[in-house]
C-alpha positions as CSV (number, residue, x, y, z in Angstrom):
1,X,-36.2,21.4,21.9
2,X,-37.2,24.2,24.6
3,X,-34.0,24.5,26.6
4,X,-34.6,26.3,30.1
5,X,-32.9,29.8,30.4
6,X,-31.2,28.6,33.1
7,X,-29.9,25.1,31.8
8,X,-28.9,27.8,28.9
9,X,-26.9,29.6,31.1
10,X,-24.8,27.0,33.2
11,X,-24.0,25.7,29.4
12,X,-22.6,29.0,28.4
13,X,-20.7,29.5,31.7
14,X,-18.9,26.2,30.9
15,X,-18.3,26.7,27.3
16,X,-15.4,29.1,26.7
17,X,-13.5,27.1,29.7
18,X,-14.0,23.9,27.8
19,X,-13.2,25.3,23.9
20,X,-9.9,26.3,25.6
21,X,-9.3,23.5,27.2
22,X,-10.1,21.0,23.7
23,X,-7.7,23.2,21.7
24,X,-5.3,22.8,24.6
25,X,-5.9,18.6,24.9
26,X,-6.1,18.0,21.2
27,X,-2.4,19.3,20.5
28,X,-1.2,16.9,23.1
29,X,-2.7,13.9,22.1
30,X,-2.5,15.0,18.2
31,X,1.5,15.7,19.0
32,X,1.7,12.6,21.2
33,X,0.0,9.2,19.8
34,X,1.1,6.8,17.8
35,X,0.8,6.7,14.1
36,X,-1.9,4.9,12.5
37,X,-4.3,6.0,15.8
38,X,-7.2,7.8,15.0
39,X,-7.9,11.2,17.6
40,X,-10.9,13.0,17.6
41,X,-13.1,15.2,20.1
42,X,-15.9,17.0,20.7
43,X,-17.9,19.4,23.1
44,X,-21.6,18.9,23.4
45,X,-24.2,20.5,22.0
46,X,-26.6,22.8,24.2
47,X,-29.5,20.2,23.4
48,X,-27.4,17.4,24.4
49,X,-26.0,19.0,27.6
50,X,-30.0,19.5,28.5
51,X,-31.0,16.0,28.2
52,X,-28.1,15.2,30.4
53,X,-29.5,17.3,32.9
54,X,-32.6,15.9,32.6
55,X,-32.0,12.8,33.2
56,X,-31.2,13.7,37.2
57,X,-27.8,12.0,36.8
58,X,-25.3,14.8,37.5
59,X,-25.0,15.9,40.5
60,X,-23.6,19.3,39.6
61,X,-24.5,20.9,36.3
62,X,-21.4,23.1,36.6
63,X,-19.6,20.5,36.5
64,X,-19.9,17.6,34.5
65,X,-17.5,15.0,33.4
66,X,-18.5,15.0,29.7
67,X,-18.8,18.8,28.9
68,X,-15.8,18.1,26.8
69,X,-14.5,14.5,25.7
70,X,-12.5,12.8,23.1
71,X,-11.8,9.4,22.0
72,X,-8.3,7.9,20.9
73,X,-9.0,5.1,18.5
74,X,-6.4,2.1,18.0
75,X,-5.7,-0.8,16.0
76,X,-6.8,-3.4,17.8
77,X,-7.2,-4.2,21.7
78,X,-3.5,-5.1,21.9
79,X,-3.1,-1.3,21.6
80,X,-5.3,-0.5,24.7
81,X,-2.7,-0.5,27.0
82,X,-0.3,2.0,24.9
83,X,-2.7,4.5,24.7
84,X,-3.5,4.4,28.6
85,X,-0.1,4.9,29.0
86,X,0.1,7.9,27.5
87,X,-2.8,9.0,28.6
88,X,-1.3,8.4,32.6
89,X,1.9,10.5,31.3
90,X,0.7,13.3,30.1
91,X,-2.8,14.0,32.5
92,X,-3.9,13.1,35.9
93,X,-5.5,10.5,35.9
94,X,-9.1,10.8,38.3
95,X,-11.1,8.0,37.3
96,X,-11.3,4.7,35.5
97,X,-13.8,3.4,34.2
98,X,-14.3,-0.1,34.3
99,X,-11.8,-0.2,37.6
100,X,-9.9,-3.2,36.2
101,X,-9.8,-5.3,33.1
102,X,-10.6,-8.6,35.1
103,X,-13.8,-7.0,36.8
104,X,-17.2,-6.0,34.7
105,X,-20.3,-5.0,35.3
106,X,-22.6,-6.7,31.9
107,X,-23.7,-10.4,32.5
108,X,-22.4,-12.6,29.9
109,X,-25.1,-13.3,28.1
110,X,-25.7,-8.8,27.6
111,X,-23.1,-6.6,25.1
112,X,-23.9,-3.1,26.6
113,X,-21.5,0.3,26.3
114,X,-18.2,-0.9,28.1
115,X,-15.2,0.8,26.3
116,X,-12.3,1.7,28.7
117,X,-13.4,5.8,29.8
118,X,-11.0,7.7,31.8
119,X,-11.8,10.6,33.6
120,X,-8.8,13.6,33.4
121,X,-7.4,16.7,34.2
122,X,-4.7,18.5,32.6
123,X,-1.4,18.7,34.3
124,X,-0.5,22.2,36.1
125,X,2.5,23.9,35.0
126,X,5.1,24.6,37.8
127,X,5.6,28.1,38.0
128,X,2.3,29.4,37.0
129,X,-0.1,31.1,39.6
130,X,-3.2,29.3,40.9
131,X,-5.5,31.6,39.3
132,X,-3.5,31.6,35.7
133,X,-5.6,30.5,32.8
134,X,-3.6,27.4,32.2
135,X,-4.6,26.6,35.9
136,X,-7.8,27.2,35.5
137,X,-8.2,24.7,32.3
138,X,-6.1,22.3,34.9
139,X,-9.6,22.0,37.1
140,X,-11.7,20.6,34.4
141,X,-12.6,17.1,34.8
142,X,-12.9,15.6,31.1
143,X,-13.6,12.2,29.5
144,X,-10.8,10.5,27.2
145,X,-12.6,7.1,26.0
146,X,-10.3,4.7,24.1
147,X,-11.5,2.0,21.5
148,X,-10.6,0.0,19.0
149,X,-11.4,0.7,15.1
150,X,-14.1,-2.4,15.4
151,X,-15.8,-0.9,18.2
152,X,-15.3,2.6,16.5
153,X,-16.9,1.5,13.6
154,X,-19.8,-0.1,15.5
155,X,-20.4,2.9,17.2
156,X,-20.4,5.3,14.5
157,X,-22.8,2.3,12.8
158,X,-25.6,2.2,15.5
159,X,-24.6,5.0,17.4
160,X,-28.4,7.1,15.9
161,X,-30.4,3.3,16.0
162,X,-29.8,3.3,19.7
163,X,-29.7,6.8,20.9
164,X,-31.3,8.9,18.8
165,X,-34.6,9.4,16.5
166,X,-38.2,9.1,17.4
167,X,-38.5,5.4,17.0
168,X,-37.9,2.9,20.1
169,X,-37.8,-0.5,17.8
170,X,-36.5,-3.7,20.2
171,X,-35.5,-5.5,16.5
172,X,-33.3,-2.6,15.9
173,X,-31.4,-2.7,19.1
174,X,-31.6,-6.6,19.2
175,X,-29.6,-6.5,15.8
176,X,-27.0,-3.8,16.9
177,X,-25.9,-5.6,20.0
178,X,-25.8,-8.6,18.0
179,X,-23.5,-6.8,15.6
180,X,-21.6,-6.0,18.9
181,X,-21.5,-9.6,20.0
182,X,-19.7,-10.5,17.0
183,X,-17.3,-7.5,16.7
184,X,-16.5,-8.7,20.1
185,X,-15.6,-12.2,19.4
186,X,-13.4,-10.7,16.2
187,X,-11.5,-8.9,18.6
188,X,-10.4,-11.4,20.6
189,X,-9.3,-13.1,17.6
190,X,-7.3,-10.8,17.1
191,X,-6.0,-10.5,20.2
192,X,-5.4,-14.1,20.6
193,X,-4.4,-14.9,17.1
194,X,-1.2,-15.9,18.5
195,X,-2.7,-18.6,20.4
196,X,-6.1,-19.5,17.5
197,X,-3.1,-20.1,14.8
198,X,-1.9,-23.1,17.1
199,X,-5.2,-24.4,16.4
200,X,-4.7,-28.5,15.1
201,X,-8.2,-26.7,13.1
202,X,-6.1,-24.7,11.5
203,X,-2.6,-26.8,10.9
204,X,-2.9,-26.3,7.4
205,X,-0.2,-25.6,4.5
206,X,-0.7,-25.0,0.8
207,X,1.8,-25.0,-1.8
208,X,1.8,-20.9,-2.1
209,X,2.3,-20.2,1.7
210,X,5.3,-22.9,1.5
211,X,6.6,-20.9,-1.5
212,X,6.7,-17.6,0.2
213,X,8.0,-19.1,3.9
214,X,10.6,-20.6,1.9
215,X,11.2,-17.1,0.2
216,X,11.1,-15.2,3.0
217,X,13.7,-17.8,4.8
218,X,15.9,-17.4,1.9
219,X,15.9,-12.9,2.6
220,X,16.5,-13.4,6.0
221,X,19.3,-15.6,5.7
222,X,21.0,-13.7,3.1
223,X,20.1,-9.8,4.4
224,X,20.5,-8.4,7.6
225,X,17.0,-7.4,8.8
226,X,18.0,-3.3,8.4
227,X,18.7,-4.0,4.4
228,X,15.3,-6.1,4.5
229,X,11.8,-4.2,4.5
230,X,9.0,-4.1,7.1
231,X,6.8,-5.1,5.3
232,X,8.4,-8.5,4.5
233,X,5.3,-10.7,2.9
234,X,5.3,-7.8,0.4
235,X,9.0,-8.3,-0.9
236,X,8.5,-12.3,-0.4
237,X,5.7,-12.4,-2.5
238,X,7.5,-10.1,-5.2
239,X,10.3,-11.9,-5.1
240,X,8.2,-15.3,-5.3
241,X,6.6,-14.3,-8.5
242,X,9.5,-13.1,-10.1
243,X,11.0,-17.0,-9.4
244,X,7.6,-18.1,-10.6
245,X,8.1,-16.3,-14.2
246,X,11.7,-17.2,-14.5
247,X,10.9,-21.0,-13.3
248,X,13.5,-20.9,-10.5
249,X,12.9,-21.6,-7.3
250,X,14.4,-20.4,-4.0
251,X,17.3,-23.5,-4.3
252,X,18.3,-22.6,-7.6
253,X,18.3,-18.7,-6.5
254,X,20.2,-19.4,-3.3
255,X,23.3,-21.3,-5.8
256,X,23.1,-18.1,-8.2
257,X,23.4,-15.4,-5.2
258,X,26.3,-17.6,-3.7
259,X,28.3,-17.7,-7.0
260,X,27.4,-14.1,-7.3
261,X,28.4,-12.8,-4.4
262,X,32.0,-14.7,-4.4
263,X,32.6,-12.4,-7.4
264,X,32.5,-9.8,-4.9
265,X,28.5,-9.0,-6.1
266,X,25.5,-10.2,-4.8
267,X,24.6,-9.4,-1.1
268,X,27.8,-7.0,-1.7
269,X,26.3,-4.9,-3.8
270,X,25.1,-1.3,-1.8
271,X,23.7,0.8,-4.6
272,X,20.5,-1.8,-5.2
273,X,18.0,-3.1,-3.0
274,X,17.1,-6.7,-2.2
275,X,14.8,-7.4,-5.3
276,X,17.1,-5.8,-7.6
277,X,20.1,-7.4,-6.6
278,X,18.1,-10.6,-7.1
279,X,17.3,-9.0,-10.8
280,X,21.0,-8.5,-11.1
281,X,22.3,-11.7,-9.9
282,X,19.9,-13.6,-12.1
283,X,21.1,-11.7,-15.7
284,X,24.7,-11.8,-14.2
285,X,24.7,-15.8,-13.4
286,X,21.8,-17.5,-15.4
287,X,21.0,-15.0,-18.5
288,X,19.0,-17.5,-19.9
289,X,16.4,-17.7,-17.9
290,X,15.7,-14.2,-18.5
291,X,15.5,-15.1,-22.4
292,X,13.2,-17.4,-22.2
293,X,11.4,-14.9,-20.2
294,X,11.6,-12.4,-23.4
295,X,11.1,-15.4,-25.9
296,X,7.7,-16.7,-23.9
297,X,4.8,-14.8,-26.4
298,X,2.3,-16.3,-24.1
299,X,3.0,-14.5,-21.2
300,X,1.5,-10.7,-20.3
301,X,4.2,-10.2,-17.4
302,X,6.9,-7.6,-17.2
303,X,10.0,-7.5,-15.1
304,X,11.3,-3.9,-13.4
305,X,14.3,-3.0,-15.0
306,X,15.7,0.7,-13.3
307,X,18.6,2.3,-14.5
308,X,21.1,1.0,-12.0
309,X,20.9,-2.7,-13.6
310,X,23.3,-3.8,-15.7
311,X,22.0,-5.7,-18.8
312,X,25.1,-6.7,-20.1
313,X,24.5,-8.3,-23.9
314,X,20.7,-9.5,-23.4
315,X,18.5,-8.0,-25.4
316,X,15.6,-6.4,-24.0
317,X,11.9,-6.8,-25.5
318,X,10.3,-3.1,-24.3
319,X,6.9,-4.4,-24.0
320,X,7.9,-7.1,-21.4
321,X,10.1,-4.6,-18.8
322,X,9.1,-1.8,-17.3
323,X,12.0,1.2,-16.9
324,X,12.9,4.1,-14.8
C-alpha cells in the first residue's frame, strides 16, 4: 500500500528508539519468566503502523502505545497473576487494561479481544543522566499483553480470518468467536477444576485409578517426598504395571518392603531409586515371582534391570529385561 512520506517519516523517527528498547525488554523478560512460559515480541511493520494512523485513533503518531509490544504466554489463567507480577517488578506499570478482573466491557452474550494488556515503561537506572540512552528507552510507552496458550493458539488460529485479507465473510467471524466461546469455557475448567472434580457428575472410580491411588499411597508412605519424583502419576503407574506383571499388588508389596527393610535394605537402600529398590526388594524377598515372570512365554513385557541390582541366583532370560 501507498504509505505517505510523512507517515514514512514519523515511523522511521521511532524505529531505532524502539529496536533498542525490544532488545533491551526481551532480555528481561527472557532472563526473568518462568519456565514452560512462552515470550515473544514484535515491532510493527511500516504498513501496519499506517493503518493505525488511519484509523484517527492515536492521538499522537510520535507516540503510540504499540510501536513496540510483546506478549508473555502462560499455562493456563491460574498463571495470569504470576506473570503480572513480574511484569509490576521489573517496569512501571502506566496502564491496565481491562482496570480490574471483576469489571468488563463485552456483554455476555459477545467474545471480543479482552486479554489482560498492560501499558509499560522501562525502569530508569539511578545514576544515569536524564538524557543517557538508557533514559531515553525509559520514555517509551510499550504494550506487554499476557495470555494463556488456549487463547494463544486461538489467536495465532484466526488472527488472518478476522484481521486481515480482502474478504469480510460474517460465517468466518461467527465461527472464530465461537471457537473463542469454547476456548473460554475450557479455561475456566481449568481454572476451576478444583471445584468441577467435586462434581456428584463426576464421582466416579474405576478399578485402574483405584490401583494407582493405592500405588501412589503406598510411595508416599514409604519415601519422603524429596526421594519421590514430581512427576508422581508417572512412577505410580510404572510401579503399578510392574505389580501387574508380577501379580502382586500394593498389600503384598508393602509385606515384602517391610521385611526388606528390617534387614537393614529396602527404603535404606541410597544408591537406587524408588522403582529399583522395589526391583530389588522383590528378587531379594519373593524371587519367585520374578520366575514366573521369566517362565510366562505368553507375555511380550520386559523388566529394567541396571547394573546396580543384585540378581543373586535367578537366572535371567535376555529377551524379557532390558540392561544398562
Amino acid at each position: 500500500m501507498k504509505i505517505l512520506n510523512s507517515i514514512n517519516r514519523c515511523y522511521q523517527e521511532q524505529l531505532s528508539l524502539n529496536e533498542a528498547l525490544k532488545k533491551k525488554v526481551d532480555d528481561i523478560i527472557r532472563t526473568k519468566r518462568k519456565e514452560g512460559w512462552h515470550y515473544l515480541s514484535r515491532i510493527k511493520s511500516p504498513e501496519s503502523y499506517a493503518l493505525k494512523i488511519e484509523t484517527g485513533r492515536v492521538d499522537n503518531p510520535a507516540r503510540i502505545e504499540d510501536f513496540f509490544a510483546c506478549t508473555i504466554v502462560v499455562e493456563n489463567s491460574n498463571e495470569i497473576e504470576s506473570a503480572y507480577e513480574l511484569i509490576k517488578s521489573n517496569f512501571n506499570l502506566i496502564e491496565r487494561r481491562p482496570k480490574t478482573d471483576d469489571f468488563t466491557h463485552k456483554s455476555p452474550e459477545s467474545f471480543p479481544y479482552d486479554d489482560l494488556r498492560l501499558y509499560v515503561k522501562l525502569k530508569s537506572e539511578k545514576g544515569l543522566p536524564p538524557e543517557s540512552a538508557f533514559n531515553n528507552l525509559s520514555n517509551v510507552i510499550f504494550e506487554i499483553q499476557i495470555k494463556t496458550f488456549l487463547h494463544h493458539a486461538w489467536d495465532i488460529a484466526t488472527h488472518d480470518l478476522i484481521y486481515k485479507g480482502e474478504e469480510i465473510s460474517w460465517a468466518k467471524q461467527r465461527v472464530a468467536y465461537q471457537i473463542k466461546a469454547m476456548l473460554e469455557h475450557a479455561e475456566i475448567s481449568i481454572h476451576q477444576i478444583e471445584k468441577i472434580k467435586e462434581s456428584v457428575l463426576l464421582a466416579k472410580m474405576t478399578k485402574k485409578i483405584k490401583q494407582l491411588n493405592q500405588v501412589k499411597e503406598f510411595l508416599m508412605k514409604n519415601w519422603q517426598s524429596e526421594s519421590l519424583p514430581k512427576n508422581l502419576i508417572r512412577l505410580s503407574e510404572s510401579v503399578s504395571f510392574l505389580l501387574e506383571q508380577l501379580k502382586l499388588n500394593s498389600e503384598d508389596l508393602q509385606l515384602l518392603l517391610d521385611a526388606e527393610s528390617r534387614e537393614n535394605r529396602g527404603i535404606h537402600t541410597s544408591n537406587l531409586s524408588p522403582y529399583f529398590i522395589i526391583i530389588q526388594t522383590i528378587i531379594n524377598q519373593n524371587p519367585q515371582k520374578i520366575r514366573d515372570f521369566f517362565s510366562n512365554e505368553n507375555s511380550i513385557s520386559k523388566i529394567v534391570i541396571p547394573n546396580e541390582i543384585t540378581t543373586n541366583d535367578l537366572t535371567l532370560k535376555e529377551d524379557k529385561i532390558i540392561r544398562f
